[in-house]
MOPAC internal coordinates of N, CA, C and O (Angstrom, degrees):
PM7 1SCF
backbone

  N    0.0000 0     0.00 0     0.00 0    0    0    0
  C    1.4399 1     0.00 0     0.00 0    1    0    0
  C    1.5313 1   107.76 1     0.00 0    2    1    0
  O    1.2310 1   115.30 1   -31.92 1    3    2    1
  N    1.3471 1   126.53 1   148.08 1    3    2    1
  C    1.2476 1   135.10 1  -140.59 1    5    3    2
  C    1.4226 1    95.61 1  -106.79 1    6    5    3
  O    1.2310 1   116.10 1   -42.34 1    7    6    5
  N    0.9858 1   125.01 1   137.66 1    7    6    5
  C    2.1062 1   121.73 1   175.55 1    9    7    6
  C    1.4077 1   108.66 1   -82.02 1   10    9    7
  O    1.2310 1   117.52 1   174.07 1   11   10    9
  N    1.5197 1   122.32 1    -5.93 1   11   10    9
  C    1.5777 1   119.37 1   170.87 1   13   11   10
  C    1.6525 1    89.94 1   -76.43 1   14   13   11
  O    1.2310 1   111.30 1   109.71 1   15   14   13
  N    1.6466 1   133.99 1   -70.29 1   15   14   13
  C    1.2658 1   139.65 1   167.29 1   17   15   14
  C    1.2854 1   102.76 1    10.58 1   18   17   15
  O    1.2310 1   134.67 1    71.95 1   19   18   17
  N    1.7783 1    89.22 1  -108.05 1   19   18   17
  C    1.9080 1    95.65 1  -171.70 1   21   19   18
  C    1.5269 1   124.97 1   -43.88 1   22   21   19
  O    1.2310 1   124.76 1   127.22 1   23   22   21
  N    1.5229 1   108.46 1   -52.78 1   23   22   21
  C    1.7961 1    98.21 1   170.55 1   25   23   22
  C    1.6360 1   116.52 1   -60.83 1   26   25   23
  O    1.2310 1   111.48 1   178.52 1   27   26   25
  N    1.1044 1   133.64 1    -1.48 1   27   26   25
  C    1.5756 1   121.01 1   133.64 1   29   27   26
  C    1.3364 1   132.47 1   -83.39 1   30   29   27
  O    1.2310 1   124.94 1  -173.63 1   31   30   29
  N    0.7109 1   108.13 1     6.37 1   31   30   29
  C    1.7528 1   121.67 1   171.09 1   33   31   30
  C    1.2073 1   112.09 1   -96.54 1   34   33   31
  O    1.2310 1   120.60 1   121.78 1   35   34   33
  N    1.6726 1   116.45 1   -58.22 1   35   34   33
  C    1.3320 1   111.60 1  -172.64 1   37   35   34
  C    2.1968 1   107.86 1   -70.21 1   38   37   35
  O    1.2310 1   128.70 1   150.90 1   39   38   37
  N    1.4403 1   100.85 1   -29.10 1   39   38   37
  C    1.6113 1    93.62 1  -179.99 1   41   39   38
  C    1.3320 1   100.18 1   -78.75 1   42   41   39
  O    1.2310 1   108.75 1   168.22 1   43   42   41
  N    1.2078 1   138.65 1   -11.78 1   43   42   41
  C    1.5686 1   128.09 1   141.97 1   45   43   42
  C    1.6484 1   140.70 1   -40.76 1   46   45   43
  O    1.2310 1   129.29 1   157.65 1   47   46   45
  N    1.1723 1    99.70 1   -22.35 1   47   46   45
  C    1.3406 1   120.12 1  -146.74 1   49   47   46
  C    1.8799 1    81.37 1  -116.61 1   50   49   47
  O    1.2310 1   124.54 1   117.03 1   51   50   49
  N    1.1417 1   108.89 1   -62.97 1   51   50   49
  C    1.6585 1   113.15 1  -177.56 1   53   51   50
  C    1.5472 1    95.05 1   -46.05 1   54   53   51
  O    1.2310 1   119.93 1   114.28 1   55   54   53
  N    1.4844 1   117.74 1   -65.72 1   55   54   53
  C    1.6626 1   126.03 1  -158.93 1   57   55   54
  C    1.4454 1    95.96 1   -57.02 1   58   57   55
  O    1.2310 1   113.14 1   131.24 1   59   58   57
  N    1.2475 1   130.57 1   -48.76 1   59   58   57
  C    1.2599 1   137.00 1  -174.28 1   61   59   58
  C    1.5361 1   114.35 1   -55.92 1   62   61   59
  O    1.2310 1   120.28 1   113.62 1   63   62   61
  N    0.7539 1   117.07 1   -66.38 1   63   62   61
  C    1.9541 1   144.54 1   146.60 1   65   63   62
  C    1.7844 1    96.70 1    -7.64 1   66   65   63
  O    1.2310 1   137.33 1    84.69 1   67   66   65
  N    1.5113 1    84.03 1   -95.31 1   67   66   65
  C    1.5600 1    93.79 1  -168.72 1   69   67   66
  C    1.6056 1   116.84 1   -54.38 1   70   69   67
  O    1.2310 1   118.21 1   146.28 1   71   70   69
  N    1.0425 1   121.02 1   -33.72 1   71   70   69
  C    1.6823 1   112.10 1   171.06 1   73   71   70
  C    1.3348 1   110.75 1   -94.01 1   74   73   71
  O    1.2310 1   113.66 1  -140.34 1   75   74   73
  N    1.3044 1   129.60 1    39.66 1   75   74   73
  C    1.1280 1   145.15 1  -167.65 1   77   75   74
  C    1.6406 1   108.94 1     2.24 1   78   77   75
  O    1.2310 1   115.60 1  -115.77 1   79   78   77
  N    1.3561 1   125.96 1    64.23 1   79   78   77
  C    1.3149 1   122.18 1   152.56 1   81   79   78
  C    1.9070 1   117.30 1   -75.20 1   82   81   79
  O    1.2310 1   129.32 1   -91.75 1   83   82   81
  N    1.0347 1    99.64 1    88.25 1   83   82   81
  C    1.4830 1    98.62 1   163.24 1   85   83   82
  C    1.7003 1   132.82 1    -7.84 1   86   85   83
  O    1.2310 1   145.78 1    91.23 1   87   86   85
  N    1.1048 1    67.47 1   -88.77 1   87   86   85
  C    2.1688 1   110.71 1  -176.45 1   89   87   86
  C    1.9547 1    84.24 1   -44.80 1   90   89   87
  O    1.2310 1   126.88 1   102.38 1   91   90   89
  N    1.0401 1   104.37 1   -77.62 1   91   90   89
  C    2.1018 1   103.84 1  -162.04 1   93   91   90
  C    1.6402 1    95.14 1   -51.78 1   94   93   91
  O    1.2310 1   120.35 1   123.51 1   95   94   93
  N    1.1072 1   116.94 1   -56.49 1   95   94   93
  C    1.5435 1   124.11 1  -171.81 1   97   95   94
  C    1.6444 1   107.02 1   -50.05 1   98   97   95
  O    1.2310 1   116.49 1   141.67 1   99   98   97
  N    1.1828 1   124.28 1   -38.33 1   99   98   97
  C    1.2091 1   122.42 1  -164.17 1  101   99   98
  C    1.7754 1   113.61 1  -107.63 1  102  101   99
  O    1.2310 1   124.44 1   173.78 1  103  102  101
  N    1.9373 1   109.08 1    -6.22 1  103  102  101
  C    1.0572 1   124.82 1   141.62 1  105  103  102
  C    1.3116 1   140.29 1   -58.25 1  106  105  103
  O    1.2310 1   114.12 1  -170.35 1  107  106  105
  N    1.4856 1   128.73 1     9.65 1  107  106  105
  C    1.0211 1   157.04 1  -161.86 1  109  107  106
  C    1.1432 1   130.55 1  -122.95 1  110  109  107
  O    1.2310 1   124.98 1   166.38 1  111  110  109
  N    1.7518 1   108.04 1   -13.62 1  111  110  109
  C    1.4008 1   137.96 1  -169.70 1  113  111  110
  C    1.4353 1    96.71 1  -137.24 1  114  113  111
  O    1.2310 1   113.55 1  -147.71 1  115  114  113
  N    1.5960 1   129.81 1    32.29 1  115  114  113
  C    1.5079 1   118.47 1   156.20 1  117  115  114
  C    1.4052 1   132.40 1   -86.13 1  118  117  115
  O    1.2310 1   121.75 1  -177.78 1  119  118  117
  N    1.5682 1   114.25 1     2.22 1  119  118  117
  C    1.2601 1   106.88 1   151.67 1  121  119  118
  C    1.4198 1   114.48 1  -123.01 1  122  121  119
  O    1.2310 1   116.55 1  -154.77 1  123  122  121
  N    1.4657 1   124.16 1    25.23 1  123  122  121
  C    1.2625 1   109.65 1   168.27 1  125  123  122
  C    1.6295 1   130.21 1   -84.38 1  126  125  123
  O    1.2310 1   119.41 1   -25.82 1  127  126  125
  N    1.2633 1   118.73 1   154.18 1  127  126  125
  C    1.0970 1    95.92 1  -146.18 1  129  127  126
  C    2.4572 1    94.47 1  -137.01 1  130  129  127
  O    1.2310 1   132.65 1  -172.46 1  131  130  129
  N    1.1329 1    93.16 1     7.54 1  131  130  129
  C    1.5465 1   129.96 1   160.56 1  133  131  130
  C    1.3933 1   111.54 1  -130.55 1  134  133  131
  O    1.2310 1   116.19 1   -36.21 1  135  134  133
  N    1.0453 1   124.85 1   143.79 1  135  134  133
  C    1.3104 1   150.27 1   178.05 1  137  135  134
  C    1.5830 1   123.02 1  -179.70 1  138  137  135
  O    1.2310 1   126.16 1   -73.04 1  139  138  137
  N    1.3264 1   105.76 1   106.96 1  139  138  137
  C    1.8273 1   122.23 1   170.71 1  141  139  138
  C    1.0121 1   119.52 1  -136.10 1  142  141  139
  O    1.2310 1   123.62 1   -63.50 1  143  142  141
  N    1.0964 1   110.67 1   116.50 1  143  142  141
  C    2.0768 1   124.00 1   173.18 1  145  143  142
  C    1.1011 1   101.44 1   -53.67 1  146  145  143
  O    1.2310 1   109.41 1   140.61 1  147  146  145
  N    1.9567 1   137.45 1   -39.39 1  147  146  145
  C    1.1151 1   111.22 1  -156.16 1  149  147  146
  C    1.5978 1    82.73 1  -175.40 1  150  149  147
  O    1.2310 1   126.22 1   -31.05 1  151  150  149
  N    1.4071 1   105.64 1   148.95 1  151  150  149
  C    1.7594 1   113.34 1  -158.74 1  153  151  150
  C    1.6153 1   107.13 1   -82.49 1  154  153  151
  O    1.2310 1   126.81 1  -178.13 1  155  154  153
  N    1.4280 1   104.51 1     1.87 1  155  154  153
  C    1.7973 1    96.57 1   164.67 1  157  155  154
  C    1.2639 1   104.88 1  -104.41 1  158  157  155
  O    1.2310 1   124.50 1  -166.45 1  159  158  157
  N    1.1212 1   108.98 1    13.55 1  159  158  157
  C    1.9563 1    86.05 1   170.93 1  161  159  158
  C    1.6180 1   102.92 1  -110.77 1  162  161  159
  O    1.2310 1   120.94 1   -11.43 1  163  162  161
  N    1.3012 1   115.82 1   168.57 1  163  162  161
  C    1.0697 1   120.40 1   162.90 1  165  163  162
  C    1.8998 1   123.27 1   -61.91 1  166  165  163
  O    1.2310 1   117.60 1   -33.13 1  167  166  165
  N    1.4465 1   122.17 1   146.87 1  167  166  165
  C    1.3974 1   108.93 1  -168.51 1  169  167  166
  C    1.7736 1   107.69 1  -103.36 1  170  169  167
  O    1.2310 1   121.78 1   -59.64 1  171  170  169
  N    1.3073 1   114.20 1   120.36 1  171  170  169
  C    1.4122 1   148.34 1  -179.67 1  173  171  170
  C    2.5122 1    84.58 1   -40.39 1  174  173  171
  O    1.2310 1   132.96 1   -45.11 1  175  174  173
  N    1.5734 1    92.56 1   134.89 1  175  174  173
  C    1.4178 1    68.88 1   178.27 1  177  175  174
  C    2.2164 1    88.55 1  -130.56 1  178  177  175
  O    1.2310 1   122.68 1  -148.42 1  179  178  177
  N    0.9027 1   112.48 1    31.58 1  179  178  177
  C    1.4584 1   101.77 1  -146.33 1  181  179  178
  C    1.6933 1    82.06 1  -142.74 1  182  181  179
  O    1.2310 1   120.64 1   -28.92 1  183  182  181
  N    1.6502 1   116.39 1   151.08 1  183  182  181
  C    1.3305 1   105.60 1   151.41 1  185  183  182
  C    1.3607 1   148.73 1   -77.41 1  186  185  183
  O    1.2310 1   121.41 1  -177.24 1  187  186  185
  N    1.1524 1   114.91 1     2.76 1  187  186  185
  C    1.3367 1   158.23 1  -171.35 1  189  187  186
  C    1.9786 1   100.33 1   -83.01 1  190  189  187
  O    1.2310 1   127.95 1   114.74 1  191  190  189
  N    1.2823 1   102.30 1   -65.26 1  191  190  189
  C    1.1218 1   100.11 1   175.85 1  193  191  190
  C    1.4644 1   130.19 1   -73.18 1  194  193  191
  O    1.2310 1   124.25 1   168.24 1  195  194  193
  N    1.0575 1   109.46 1   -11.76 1  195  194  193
  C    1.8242 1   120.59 1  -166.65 1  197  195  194
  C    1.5468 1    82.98 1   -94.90 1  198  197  195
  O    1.2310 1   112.13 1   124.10 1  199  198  197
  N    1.5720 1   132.45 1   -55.90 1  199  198  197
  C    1.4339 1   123.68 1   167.37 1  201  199  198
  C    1.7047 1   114.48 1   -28.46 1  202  201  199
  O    1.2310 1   126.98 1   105.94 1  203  202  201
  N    1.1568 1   104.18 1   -74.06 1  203  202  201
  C    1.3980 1   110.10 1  -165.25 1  205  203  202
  C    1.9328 1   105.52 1   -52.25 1  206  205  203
  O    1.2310 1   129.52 1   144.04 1  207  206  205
  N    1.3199 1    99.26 1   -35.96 1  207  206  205
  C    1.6924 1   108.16 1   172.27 1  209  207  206
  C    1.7242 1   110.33 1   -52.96 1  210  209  207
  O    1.2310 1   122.12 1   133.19 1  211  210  209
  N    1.2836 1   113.55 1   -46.81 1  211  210  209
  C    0.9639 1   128.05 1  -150.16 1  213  211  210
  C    2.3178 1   101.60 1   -83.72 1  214  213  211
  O    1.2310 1   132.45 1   161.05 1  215  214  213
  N    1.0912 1    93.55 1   -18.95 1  215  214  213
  C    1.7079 1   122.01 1  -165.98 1  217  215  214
  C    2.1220 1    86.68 1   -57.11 1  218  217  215
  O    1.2310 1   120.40 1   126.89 1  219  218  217
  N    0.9124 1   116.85 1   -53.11 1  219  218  217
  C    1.6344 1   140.77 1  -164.57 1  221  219  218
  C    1.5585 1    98.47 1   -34.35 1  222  221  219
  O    1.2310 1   118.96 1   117.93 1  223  222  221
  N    1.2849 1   119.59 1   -62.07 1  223  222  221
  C    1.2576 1   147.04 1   178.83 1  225  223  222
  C    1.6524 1   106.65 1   -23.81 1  226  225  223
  O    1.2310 1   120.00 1   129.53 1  227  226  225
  N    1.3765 1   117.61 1   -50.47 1  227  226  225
  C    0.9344 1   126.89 1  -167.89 1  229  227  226
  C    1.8326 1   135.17 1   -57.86 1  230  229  227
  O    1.2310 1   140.00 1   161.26 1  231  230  229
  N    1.7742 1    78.81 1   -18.74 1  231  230  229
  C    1.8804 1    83.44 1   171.82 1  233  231  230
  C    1.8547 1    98.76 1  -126.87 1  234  233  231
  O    1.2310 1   124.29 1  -149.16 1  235  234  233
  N    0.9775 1   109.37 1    30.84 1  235  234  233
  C    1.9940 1   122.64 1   170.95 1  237  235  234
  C    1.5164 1    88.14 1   -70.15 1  238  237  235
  O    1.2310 1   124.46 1   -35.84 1  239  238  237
  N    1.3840 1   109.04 1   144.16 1  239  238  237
  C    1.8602 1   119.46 1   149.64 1  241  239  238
  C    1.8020 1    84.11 1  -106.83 1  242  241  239
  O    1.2310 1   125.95 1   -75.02 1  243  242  241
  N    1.8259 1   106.16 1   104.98 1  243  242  241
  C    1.2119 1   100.45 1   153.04 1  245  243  242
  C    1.1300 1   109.11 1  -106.26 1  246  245  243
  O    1.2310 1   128.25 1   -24.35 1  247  246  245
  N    1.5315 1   101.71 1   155.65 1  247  246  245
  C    1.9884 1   118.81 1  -155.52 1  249  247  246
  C    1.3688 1    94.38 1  -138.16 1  250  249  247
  O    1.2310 1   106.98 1   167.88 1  251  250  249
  N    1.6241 1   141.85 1   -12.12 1  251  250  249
  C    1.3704 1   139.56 1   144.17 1  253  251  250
  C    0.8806 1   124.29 1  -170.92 1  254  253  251
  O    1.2310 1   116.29 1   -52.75 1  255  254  253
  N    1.8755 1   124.66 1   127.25 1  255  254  253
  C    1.4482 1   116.95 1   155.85 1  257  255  254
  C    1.6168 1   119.63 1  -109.41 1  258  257  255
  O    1.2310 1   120.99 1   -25.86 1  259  258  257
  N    1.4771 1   115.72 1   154.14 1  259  258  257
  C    1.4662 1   143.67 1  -171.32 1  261  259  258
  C    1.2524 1    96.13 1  -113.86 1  262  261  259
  O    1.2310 1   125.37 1   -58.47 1  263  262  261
  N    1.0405 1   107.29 1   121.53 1  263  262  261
  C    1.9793 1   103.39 1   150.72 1  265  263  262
  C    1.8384 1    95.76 1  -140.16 1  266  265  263
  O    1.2310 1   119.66 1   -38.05 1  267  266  265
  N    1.1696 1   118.25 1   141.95 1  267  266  265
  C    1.2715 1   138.67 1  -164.57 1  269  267  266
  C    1.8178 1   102.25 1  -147.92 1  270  269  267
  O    1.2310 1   140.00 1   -61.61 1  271  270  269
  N    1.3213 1    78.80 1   118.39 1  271  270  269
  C    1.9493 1    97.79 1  -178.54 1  273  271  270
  C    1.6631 1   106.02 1   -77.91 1  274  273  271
  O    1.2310 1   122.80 1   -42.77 1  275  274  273
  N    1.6581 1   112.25 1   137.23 1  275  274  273
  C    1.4071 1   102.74 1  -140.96 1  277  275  274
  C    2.1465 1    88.06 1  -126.19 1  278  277  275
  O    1.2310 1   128.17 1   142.11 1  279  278  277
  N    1.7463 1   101.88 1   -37.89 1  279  278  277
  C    1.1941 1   116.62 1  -153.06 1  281  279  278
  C    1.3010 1    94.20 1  -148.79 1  282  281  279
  O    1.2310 1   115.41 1   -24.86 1  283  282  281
  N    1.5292 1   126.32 1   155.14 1  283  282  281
  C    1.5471 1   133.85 1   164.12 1  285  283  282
  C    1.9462 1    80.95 1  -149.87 1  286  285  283
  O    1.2310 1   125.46 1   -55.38 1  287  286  285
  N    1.3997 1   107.12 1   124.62 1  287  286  285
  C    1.3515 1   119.10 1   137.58 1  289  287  286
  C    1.2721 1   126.09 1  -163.35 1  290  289  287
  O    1.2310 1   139.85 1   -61.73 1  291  290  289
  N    1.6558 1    79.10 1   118.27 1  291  290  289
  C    2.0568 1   102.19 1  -167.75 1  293  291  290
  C    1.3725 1   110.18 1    81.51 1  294  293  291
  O    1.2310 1   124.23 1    52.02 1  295  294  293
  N    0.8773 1   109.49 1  -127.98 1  295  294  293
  C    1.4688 1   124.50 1   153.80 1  297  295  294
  C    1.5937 1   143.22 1   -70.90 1  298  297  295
  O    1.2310 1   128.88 1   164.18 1  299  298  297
  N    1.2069 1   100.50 1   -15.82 1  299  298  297
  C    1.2509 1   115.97 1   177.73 1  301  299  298
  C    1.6423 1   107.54 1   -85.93 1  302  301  299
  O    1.2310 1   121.88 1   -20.83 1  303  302  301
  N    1.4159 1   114.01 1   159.17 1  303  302  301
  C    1.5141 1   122.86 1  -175.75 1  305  303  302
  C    1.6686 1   109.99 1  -156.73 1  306  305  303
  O    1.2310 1   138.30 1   -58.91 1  307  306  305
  N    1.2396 1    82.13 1   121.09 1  307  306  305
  C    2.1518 1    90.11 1  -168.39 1  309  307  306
  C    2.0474 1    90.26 1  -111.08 1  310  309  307
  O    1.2310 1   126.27 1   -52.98 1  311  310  309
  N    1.4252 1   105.55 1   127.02 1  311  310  309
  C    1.1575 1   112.62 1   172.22 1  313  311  310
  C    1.7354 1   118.24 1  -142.51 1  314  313  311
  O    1.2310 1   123.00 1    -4.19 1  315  314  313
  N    1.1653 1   111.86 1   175.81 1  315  314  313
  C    2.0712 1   110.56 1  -156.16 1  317  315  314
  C    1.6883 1    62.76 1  -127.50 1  318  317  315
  O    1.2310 1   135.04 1   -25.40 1  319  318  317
  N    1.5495 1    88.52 1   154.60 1  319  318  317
  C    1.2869 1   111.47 1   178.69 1  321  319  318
  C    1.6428 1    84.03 1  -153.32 1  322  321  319
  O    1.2310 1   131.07 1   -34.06 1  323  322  321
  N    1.9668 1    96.24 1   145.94 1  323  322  321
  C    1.6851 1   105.75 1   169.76 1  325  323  322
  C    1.7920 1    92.44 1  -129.78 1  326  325  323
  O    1.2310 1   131.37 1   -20.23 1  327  326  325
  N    1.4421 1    95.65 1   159.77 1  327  326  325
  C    1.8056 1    91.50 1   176.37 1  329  327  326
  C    1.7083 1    91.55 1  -159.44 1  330  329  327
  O    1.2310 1   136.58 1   -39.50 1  331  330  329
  N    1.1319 1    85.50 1   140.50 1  331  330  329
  C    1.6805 1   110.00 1   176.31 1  333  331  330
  C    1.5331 1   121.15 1   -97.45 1  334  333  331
  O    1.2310 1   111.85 1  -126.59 1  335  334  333
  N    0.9813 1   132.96 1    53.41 1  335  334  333
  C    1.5884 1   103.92 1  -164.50 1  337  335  334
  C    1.6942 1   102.10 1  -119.39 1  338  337  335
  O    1.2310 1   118.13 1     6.84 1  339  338  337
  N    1.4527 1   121.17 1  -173.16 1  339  338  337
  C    1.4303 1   130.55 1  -162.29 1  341  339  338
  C    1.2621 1   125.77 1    16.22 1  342  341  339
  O    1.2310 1   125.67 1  -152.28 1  343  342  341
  N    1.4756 1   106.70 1    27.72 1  343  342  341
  C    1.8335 1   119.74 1  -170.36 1  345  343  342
  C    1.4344 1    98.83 1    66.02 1  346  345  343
  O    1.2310 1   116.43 1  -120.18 1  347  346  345
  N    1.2579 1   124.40 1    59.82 1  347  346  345
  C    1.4520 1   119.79 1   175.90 1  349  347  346
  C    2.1059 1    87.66 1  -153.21 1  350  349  347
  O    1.2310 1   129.60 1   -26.24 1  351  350  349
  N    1.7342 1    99.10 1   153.76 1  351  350  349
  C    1.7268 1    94.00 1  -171.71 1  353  351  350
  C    1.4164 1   107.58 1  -123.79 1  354  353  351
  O    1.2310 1   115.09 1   -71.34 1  355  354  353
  N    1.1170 1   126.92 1   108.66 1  355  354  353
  C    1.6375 1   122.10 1   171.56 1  357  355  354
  C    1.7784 1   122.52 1   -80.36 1  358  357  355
  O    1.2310 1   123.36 1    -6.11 1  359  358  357
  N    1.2728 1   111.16 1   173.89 1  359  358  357
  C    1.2680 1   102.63 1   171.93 1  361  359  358
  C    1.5119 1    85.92 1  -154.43 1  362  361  359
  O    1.2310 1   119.93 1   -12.60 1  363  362  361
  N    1.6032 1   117.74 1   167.40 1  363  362  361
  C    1.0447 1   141.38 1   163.78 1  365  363  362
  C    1.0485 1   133.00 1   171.29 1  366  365  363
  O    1.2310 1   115.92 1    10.39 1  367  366  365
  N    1.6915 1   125.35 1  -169.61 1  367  366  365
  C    1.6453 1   122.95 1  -163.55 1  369  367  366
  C    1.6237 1    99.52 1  -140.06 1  370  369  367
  O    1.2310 1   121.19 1   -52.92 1  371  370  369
  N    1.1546 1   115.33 1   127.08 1  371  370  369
  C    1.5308 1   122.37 1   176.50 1  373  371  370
  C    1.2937 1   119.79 1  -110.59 1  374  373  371
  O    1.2310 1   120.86 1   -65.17 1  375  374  373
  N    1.6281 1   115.96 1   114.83 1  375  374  373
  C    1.6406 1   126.94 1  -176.84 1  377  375  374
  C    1.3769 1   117.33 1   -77.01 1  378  377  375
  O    1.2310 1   107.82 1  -115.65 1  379  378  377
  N    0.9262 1   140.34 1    64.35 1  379  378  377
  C    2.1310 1   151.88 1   173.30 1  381  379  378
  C    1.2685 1   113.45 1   -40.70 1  382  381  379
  O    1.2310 1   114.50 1   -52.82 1  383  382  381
  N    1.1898 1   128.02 1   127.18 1  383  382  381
  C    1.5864 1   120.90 1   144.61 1  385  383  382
  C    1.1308 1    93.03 1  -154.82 1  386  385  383
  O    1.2310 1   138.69 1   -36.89 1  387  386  385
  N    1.5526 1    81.37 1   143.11 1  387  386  385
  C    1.2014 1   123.83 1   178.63 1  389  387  386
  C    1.6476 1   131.97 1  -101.85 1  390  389  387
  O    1.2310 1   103.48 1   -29.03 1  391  390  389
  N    1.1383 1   147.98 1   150.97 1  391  390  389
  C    1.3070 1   142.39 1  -165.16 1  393  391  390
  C    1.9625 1   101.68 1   -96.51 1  394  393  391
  O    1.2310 1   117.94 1    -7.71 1  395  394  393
  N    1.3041 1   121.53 1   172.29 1  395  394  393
  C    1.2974 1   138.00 1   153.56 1  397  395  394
  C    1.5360 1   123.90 1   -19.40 1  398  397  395
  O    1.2310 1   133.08 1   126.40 1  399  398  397
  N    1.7297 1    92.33 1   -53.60 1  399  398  397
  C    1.7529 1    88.37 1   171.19 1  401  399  398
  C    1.4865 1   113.26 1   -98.57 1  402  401  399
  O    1.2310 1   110.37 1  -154.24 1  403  402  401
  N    1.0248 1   135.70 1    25.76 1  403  402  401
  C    1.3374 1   157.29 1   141.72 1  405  403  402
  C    1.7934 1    93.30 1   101.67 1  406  405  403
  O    1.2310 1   107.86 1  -127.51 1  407  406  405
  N    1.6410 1   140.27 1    52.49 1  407  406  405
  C    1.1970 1   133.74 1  -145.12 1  409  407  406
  C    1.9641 1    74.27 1  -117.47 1  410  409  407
  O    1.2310 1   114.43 1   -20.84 1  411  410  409
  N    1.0945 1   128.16 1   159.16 1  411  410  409
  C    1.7630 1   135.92 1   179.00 1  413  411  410
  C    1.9013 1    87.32 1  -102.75 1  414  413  411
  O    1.2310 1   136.91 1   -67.43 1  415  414  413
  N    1.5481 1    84.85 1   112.57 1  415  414  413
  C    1.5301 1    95.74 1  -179.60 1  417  415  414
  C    1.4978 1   103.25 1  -117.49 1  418  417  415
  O    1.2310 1   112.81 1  -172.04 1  419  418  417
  N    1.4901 1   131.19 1     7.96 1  419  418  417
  C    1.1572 1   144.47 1   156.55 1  421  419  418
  C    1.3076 1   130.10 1  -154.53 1  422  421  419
  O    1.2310 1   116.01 1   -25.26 1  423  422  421
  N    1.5770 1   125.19 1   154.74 1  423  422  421
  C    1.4214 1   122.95 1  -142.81 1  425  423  422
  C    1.4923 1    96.33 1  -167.44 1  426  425  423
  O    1.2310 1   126.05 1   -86.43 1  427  426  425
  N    1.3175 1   105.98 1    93.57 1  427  426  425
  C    1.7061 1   115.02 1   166.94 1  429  427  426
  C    1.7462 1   111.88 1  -117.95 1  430  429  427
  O    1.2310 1   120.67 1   -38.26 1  431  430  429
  N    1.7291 1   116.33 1   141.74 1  431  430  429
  C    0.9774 1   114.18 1  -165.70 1  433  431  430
  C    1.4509 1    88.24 1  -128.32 1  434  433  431
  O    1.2310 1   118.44 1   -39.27 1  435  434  433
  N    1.4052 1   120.58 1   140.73 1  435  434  433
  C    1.5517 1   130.75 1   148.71 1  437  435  434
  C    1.8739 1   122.16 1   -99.05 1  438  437  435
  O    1.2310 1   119.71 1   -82.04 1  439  438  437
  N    0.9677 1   118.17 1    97.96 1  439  438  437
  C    1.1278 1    93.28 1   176.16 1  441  439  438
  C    1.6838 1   114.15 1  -140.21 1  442  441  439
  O    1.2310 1   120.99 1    -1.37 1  443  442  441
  N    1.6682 1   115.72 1   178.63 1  443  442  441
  C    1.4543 1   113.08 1  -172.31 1  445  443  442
  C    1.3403 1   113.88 1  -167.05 1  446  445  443
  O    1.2310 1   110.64 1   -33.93 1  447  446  445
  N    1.3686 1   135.20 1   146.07 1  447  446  445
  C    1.5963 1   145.80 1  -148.36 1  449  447  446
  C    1.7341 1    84.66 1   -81.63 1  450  449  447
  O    1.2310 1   124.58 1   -64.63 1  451  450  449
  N    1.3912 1   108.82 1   115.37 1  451  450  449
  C    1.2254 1   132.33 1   163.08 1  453  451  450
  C    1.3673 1   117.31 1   -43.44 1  454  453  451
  O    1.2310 1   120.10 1   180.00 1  455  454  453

């Protein structure tokens, strides 16, 4: 997998994010088939659910996101993410894989109040 690839994906995912378009952001997760923000919750396996996950966004004051490409192997993609929002600072690391036609068929998030 190509490192131009994922760093257009992930500044997809930020742009998407931060101007909170739903719909593109959550177009990005149509073949994933794992998805968890964070290892105590249960993981979203459906697109349906990563939508409704994704719905939250909508009353955030986000004030910045970082995502910084960390790892590529194979298919897999390890990245640091920073986020600013309600005057409060997160940090974290996001586990990716991706399938053959390069579609994000999994989506694990670690993260914690800076």
């Amino acid at each position: 997998m190509e490192r131009k690839f994922v760093n257009d994906w992930l500044d997809k995912l930020k742009q998407y994010w931060f101007s909170k378009d739903i719909n593109k952001a959550v177009s990005l997760f149509n073949k994933t088939t794992f998805y968890q923000e964070t290892p105590f919750m249960k993981p979203y396996t459906n697109i349906k659910e990563i939508n409704k996950e994704w719905q939250h966004i909508k009353n955030e004051n986000i004030q910045s996101i970082e995502i910084k490409l960390l790892a590529i192997d194979n298919y897999t993609v390890i990245a640091e993410w920073l986020l600013k929002q309600n005057d409060e600072e997160y940090d974290g690391i996001y586990e990716i894989k991706f399938n053959e036609n390069l579609e994000c068929t999994y989506f694990k998030s670690w993260e914690m109040i800076k």
